[in-house]
C-alpha positions as CSV (number, residue, x, y, z in Angstrom):
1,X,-12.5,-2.5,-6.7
2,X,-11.3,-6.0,-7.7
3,X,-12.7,-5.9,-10.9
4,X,-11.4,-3.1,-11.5
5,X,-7.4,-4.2,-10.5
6,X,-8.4,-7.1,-12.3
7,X,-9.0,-4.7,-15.7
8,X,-5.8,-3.2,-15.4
9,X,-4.2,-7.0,-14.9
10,X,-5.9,-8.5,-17.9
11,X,-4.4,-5.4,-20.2
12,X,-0.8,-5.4,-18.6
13,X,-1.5,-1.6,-17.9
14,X,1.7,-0.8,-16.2
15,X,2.7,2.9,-14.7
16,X,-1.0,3.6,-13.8
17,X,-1.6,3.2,-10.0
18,X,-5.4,2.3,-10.1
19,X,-5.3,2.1,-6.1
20,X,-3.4,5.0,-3.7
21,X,-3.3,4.2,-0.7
22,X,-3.2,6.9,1.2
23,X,-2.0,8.3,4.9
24,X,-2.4,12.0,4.5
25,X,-6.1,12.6,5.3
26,X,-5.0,10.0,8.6
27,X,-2.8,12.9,9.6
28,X,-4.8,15.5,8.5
29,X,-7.3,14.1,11.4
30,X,-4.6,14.9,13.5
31,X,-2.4,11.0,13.6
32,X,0.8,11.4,14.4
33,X,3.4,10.1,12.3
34,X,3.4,6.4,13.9
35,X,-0.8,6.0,13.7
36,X,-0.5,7.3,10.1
37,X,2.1,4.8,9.1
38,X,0.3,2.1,11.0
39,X,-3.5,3.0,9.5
40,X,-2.0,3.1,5.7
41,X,-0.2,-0.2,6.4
42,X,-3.3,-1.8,7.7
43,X,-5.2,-0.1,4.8
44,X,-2.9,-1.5,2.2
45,X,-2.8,-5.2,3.7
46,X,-6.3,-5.4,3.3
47,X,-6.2,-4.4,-0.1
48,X,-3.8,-7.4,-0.7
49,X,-5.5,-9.8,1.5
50,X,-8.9,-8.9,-0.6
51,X,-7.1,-9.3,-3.7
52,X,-5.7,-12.4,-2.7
53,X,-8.7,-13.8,-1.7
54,X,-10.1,-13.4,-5.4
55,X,-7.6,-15.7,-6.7
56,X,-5.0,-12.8,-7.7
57,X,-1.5,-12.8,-8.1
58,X,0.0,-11.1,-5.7
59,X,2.9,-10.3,-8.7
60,X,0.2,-9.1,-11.0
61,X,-1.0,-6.5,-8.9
62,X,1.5,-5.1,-6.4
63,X,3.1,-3.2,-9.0
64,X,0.0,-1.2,-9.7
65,X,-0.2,-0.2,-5.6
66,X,1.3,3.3,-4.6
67,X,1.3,4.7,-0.8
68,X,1.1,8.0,-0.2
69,X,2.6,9.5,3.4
70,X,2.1,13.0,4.8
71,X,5.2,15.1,5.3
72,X,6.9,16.9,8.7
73,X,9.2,18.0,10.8
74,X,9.1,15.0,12.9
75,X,12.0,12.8,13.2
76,X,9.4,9.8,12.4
77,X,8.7,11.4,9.2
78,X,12.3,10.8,8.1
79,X,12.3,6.9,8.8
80,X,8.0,6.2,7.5
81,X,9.7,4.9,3.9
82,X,11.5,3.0,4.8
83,X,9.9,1.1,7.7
84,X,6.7,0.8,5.2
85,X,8.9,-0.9,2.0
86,X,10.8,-3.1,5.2
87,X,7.2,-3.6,6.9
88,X,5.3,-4.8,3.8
89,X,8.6,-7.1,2.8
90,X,8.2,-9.1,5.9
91,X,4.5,-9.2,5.9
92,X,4.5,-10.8,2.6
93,X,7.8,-12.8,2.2
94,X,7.3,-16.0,0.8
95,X,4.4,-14.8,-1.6
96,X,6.2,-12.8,-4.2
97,X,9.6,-14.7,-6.1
């Protein structure tokens, strides 16, 4: 998969999210809204930790990262966009100007 991130680096693709992370077949194996949020997060922070660990800019490539959340009628459905964005800003403060 890095080679592949690292393709779309190298060519300044922009607007083409090579990697999706994605929470909806988390609740569609029945996780409630909390486990799904939790599961993509973790999902998505190892994508960046691997990446990292190639020697990537974390600028280069975060860009070209989308998340993709189930829907309901759950209050905790509301709040998961804006607890992932505030979540993934913490985690990697410091890394990104």
């Amino acid at each position: 998969m890095g080679d592949v991130q690292q393709y779309f680096i190298d060519k300044k693709v922009r607007n083409f999210y090579s990697v999706s992370i994605s929470g909806y077949h988390i609740a569609e194996a029945g996780a409630n809204p909390i486990s799904q949020l939790a599961f993509t997060l973790a999902n998505g922070f190892t994508y960046v930790e691997y990446y990292l660990s190639r020697g990537m800019d974390i600028n280069a490539f975060a860009p070209n990262l989308s998340f993709f959340f189930s829907n309901g009628m759950d209050p905790e459905y509301a709040v998961m966009g804006r607890v992932a964005r505030r979540r993934g800003a913490s985690e990697f403060a410091g890394q990104m100007p």
